[in-house]
N, C-alpha and C positions, 0 to 999 in steps of 0.2 A: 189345509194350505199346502199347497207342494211346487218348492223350489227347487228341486231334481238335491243332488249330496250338497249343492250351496246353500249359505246362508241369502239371505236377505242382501243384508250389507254386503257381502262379499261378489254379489251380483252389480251392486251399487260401487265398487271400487273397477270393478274390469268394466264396466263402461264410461266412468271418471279417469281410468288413470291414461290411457288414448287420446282423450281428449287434453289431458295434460301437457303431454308429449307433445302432443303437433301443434297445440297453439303457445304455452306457456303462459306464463303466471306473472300479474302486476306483483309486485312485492313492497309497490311504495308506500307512503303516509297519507295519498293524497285522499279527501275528505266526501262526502254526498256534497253538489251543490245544486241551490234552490237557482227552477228554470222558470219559477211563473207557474200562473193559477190558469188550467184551462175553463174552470166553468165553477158553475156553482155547487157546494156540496162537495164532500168527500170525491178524492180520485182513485176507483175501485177498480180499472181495468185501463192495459194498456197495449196497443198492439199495433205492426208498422208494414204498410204493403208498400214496395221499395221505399223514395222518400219520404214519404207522408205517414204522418204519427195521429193516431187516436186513440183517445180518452174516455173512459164510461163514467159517468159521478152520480153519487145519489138524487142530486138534483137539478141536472140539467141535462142529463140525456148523456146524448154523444159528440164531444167539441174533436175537431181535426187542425193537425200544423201541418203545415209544407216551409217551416222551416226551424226543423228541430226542434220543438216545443217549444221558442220563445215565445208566439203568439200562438193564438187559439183560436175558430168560428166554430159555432153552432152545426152540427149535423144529425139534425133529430126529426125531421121532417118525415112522417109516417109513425112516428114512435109513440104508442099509447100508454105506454110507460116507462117516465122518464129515469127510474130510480136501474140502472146499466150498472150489474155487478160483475160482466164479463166480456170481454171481449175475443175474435179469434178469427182467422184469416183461411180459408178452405176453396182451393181452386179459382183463386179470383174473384172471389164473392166474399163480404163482411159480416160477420153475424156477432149477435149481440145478445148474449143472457141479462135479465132481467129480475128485479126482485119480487115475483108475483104475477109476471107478465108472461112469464116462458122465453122461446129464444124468438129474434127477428134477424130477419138476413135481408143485406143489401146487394143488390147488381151493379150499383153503381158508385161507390167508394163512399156511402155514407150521404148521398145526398136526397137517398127515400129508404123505408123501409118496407117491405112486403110485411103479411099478417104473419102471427106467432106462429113456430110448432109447440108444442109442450105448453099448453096455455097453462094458465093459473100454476107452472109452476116456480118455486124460487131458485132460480141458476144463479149461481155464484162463480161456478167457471166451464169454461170452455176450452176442447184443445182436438188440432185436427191432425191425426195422425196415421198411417198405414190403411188412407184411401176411407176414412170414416170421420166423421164430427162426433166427439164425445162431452157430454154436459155433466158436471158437477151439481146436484140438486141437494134439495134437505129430505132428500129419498136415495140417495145411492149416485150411481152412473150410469147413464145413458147413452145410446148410442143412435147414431142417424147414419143410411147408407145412401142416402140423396140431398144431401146438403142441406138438411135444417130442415127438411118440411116432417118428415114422418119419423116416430123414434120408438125404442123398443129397450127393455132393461140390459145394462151391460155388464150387471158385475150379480156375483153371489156373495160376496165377503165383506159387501160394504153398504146391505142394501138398508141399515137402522142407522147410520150415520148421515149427518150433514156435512159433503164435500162441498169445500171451500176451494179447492185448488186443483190442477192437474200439469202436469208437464210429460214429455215422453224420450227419449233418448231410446236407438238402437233396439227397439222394440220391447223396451221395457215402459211402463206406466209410474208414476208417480201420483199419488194422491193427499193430498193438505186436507184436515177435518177441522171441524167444529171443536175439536176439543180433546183428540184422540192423537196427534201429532201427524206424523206425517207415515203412507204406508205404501210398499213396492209391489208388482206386481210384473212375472214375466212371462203371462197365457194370456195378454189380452185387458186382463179385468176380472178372470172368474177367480183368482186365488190372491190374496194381499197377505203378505209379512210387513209389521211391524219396521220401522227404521227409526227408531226416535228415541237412543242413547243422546244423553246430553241434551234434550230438547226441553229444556225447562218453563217454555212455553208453551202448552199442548195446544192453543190457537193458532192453526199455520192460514193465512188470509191468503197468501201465495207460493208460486214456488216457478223459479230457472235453472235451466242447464247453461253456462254462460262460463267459459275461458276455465272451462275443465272443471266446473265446482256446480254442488249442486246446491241453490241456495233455498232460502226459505223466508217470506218477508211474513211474523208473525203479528199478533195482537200482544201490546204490550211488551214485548222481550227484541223489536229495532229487526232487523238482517241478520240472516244467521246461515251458515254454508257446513255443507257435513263432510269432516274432513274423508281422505281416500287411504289415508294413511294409518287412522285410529278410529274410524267408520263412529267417528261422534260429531254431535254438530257444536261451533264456536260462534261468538258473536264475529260480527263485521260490519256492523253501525258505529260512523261517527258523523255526526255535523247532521244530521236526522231532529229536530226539534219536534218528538214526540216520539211514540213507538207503534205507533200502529201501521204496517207498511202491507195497504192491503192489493198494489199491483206491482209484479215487476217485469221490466222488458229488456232482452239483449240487442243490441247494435253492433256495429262491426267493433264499433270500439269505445264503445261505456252501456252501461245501465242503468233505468231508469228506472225511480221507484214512486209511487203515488200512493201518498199517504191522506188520512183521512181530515188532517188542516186542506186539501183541495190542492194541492203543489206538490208540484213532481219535481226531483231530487235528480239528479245522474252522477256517475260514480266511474272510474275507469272498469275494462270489461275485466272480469278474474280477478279483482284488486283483495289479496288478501293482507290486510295490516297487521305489521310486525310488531308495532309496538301499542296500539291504542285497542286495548280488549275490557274498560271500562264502559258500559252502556248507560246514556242517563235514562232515566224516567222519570216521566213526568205523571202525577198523580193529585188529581187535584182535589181528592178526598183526605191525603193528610202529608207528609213532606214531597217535595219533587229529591231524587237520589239519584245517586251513582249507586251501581253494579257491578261485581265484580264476581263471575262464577269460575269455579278453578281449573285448570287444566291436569292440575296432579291431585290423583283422587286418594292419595297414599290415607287419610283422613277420614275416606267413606266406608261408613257402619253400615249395614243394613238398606244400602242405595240412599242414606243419607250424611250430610257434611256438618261440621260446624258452623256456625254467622256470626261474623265479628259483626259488630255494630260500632261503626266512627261518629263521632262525632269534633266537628269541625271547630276551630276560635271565631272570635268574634271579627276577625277581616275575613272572613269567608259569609256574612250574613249578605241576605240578597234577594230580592220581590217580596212577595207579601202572599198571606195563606191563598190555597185555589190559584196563584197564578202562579204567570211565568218566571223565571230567574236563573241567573246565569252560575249552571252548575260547574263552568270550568273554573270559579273560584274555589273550589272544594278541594281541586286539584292540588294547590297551590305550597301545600304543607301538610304534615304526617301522611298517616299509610295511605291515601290517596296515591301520594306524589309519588311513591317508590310501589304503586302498584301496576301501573301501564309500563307492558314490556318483562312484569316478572312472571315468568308462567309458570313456576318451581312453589307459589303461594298455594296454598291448601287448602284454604275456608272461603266459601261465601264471605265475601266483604257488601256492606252497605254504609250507606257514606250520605244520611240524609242532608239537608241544606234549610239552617233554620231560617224563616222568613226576616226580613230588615225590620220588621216590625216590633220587635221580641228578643227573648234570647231564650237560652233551652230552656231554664230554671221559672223566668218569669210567670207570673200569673193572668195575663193581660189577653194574654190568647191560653187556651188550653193545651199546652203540650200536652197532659195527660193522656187527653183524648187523642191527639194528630200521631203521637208515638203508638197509640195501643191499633190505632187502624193502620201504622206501616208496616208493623210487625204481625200483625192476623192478613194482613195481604201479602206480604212476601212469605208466608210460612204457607199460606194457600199455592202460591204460585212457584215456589224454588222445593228443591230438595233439603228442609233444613231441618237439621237434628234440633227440636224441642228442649231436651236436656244439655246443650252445647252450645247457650246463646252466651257471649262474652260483648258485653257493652266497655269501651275504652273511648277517651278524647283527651283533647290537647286545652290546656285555659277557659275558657268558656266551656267548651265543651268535654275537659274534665271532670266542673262544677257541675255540668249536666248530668253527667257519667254519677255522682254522688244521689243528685236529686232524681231521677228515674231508679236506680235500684234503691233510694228509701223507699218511696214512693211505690214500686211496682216489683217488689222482692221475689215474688212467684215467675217471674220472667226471664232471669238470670244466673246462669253458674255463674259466671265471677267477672269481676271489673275492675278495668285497669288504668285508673286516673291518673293526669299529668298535669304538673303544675295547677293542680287544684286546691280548693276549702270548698268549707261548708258554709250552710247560713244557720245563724243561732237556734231558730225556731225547729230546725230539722233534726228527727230523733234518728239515729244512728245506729239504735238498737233495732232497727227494723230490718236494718241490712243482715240478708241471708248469705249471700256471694262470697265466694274468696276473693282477695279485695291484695292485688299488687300497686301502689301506687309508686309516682314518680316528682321528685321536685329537686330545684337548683338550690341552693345552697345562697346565693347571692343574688337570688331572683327579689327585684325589685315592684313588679307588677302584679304578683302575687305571693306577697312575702311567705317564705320558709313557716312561717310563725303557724299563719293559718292553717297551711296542707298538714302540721304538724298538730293541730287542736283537732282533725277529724280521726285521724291513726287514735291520738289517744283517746276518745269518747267510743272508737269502734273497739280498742282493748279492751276498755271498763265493762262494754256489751258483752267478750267474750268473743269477737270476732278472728282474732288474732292475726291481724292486717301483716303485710309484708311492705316496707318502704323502704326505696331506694333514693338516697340523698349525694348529686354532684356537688364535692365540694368548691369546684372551682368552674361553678356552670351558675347563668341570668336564667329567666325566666323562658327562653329557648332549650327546655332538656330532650324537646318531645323528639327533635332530631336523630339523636344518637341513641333517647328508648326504641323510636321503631326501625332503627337498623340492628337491634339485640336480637341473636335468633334466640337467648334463652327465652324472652317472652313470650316466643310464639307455641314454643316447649310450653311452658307453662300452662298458656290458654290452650292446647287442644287436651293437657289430660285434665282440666277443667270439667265437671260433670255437677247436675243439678242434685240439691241435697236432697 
């Protein structure tokens, strides 16, 4: 690989920070908003020849708008395979990668298609840059020097991977993988470095150059843009109801993302949000959560963090297992609320949302089960120190906080309940964890008495709990526990016995 005495990244800031300058930077709060379904099937490709916008979906081909995506028609006519994972615009002609089909190219803005190049193969993306059409395949990159019909291999560095994406800026390449993140290239295609600090998503579905920022719309981890200042990528998803954003498109003035519910999203153009850096997911193998990865790595071991684990009270409960539910009640109270906007936080936070059906502790549904698959899929997919998992909640999900480390004592250094008890039946000798808990004094919803019967059954174990009692504090202590920075002292030198 040779990037002449630069880095990767540092190739990746001199043609971001220009762009910077002469266009400038949204800095507001404003959100993704839903523009309408162009077709059936996932929206996996998105691309604009002046006003006119089209759509690639898995299962309906190719839909076109002439008037900014609110409505959508059919433009698939020639198309022998309708599953369109790319799209891209190259001298006035439309061409279209395919999942198994190869590429098709249209003459006439999508109202026929001519036969494939690259038959049988699976294009994921497409991009026409310095006079050549280049294709993303589950072989490498490709290139065509006559617009789609004939093509020949483009790269040596990427020719065992699955490119998902490509974008190019100032004669640089960009590449999004199947699972390898995202990688630079400044010969063309024959040499790739690595650009994927901070990508805790190593599925990149897409990728824009778009009002100075280079973005990324992954698999599971929402919008993400890599800063030009600390050459790592940050989220930049809100109002996204899922995470999988597998097309994005620049406009003069917003962008567009198509996600795999079949609806495309627009967003102002360069919109970096100052204050909303919580990503929900949605997961419908066991809670849907909030996200929270940190900007200050003062914390990382060995390229790994700690993971607080919240758990939320019972006004924040909401839909039901496998479906949808509205995670901005999660926000509402404890370290959610005072997490959007603080970028001086230092741990992985997750912030599950237990379904209205239930509560943490219940038996009715399996928490056991729904907790042990969120925590082996976030430890799959983030950077998280194994030995540094701190589980904490507020009332309900205090109680929670008690019942997950009896229950599952191999999974936690230490926990730190709030306005909690226990329940009779729960042996207390199982807990392994250092154990800070917290309660009011005058709390009437979870009397003193009970948080005060679990401290002593976890002394008698030998645990030697730490409790902190507000004398002149109700059953709202959890307020002023998660503004203590000594708690946070506490949970990071926190380590597994």
């Amino acid at each position: 690989m040779r990037l002449g005495r630069l880095t990767a990244i540092h190739k990746v800031r001199q043609v971001i920070a220009p762009l910077l300058i002469a266009t400038g930077v949204w800095t507001t709060n404003a959100q993704w908003q839903d523009m309408g379904v162009p077709g059936s099937g996932g929206v996996y490709a998105l691309c604009a020849m002046g006003d006119t916008l089209f759509a690639g979906s898995s299962a309906g081909g190719v839909g076109v708008s002439t008037d900014r995506g609110m409505s959508w028609l059919p433009a698939s006519t020639g198309l022998t395979t309708v599953n369109v994972r790319a799209l891209a615009t190259h001298n006035g002609t439309l061409l279209a990668g395919t999942l198994g089909g190869g590429v098709f190219v249209s003459t006439d803005r999508g109202a026929s298609w001519g036969p494939p190049g690259l038959g049988g193969r699976f294009v994921q993306a497409l991009l026409s840059a310095g006079g050549k059409v280049f294709a993303g395949t589950d072989n490498g990159v490709f290139q065509s020097t006559d617009g789609g019909t004939m093509w020949s291999k483009a790269d040596s560095g990427l020719a065992d991977l699955t490119i998902t994406a490509l974008a190019s800026s100032s004669g640089h390449l960009f590449a999004g993988t199947s699972d390898q993140g995202v990688f630079a290239s400044d010969d063309g295609g024959l040499h790739w470095q690595p650009i994927s600090a901070g990508l805790y998503t190593p599925t990149v579905l897409s990728l824009l150059l778009s009002g100075g920022l280079l973005y990324a719309g992954t698999m599971g981890g929402g919008v993400v843009s890599l800063s030009d200042t600390s050459g790592r990528w940050s989220f930049q998803t809100s109002g996204i109801p899922g995470a999988n954003v597998n097309a994005l498109l620049g406009l003069e003035t917003e962008m567009l993302a198509g996600t795999n519910s079949g609806t495309v999203y627009s967003a102002p153009v360069g919109w970096r949000p100052s204050d909303v850096i919580q990503q929900e997911i949605r997961d419908p193998d066991s809670y849907n959560y909030l996200l929270f990865m940190p900007r200050n790595r003062s914390e990382e071991r060995d390229g790994k963090l700690p993971l607080i684990l919240f758990l939320h009270g019972i006004d924040a409960l909401d839909g039901e297992v496998g479906g949808y539910s509205d995670l901005s009640k999660v926000k509402k109270e404890g370290l959610p609320k005072i997490l959007d906007g603080n970028n001086d936080f230092a741990a992985i936070v997750v912030s599950p949302q237990c379904p209205a059906e239930t509560e943490w502790y219940y038996t009715n549904v399996d928490n056991l089960r729904l907790m042990d698959r969120l925590l082996d899929s976030v430890i799959q997919r983030y950077p998280v120190d194994t030995n540094r998992i701190i589980i904490t909640g507020l009332s309900m999900g205090g109680i929670g906080s008690y019942y997950f480390a009896i229950h599952r004592p191999a999974r936690f250094a230490a926990i730190a309940p709030i306005a909690a008890r226990g329940e009779p039946d729960w042996d207390e000798c199982a807990v392994l964890d250092s154990v800070w808990a917290f309660h009011g004094a005058l709390d009437q919803t979870v009397p003193l008495s009970g948080g005060q019967a679990v401290i002593d059954s976890l002394e008698a174990c030998g645990v030697n709990p730490r409790f902190t009692v507000y004398p002149n504090v109700g059953h709202d202590c959890w307020t002023i526990t998660y503004a203590r920075p000594d708690l946070y002292e506490w949970m990071y030198r926190q380590r597994k016995h």
